[in-house]
N, C-alpha and C positions, 0 to 999 in steps of 0.2 A: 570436444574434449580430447580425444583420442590425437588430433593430430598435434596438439601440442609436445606429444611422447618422442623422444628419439627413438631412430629404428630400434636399437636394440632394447630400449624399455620397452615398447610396443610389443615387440614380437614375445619378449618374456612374459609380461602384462595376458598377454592372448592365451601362449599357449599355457600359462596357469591358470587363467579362469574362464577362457571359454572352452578349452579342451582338458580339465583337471589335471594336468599334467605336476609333479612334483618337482619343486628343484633339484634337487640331483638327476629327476630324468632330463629335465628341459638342461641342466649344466652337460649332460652326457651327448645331450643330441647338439648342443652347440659348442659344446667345443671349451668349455670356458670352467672356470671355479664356481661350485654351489655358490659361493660369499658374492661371487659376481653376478651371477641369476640373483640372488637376496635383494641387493644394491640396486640392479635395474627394475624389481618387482615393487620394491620399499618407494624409488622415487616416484615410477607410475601409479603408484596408487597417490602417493602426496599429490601431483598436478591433478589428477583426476579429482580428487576430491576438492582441490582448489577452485577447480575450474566448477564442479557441479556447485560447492557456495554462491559464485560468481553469477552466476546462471539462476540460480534461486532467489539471489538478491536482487538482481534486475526485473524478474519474472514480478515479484513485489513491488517494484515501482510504480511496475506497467499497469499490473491490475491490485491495487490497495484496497482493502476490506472497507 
């Protein structure tokens, strides 16, 4: 899932949810616009959550109730 992210949605993506970090800090530590952090946080979660669908509905084929 995760390697679908470009670097910098990853890295946004990370350090907001696996180290709580806030966008204005993650915008501060990298250099960039809060709205830019937003943008790269906003698309990493869409692929992620595309990709955990994707991954569910397969998983369902495999093994069907």
């Amino acid at each position: 899932m995760l390697a679908e992210l470009t670097e910098k949605q990853l890295t946004c993506y990370l350090l907001h949810v696996a180290h709580t970090r806030t966008f204005e800090q993650i915008a501060e530590e990298l250099g960039v616009k809060v709205s830019t952090v937003q943008t790269h946080i906003e698309r990493a979660r869409e692929k992620v959550a595309a990709a955990a669908k994707e991954l569910n509905k397969s998983e369902k084929l495999q093994h069907p109730l």
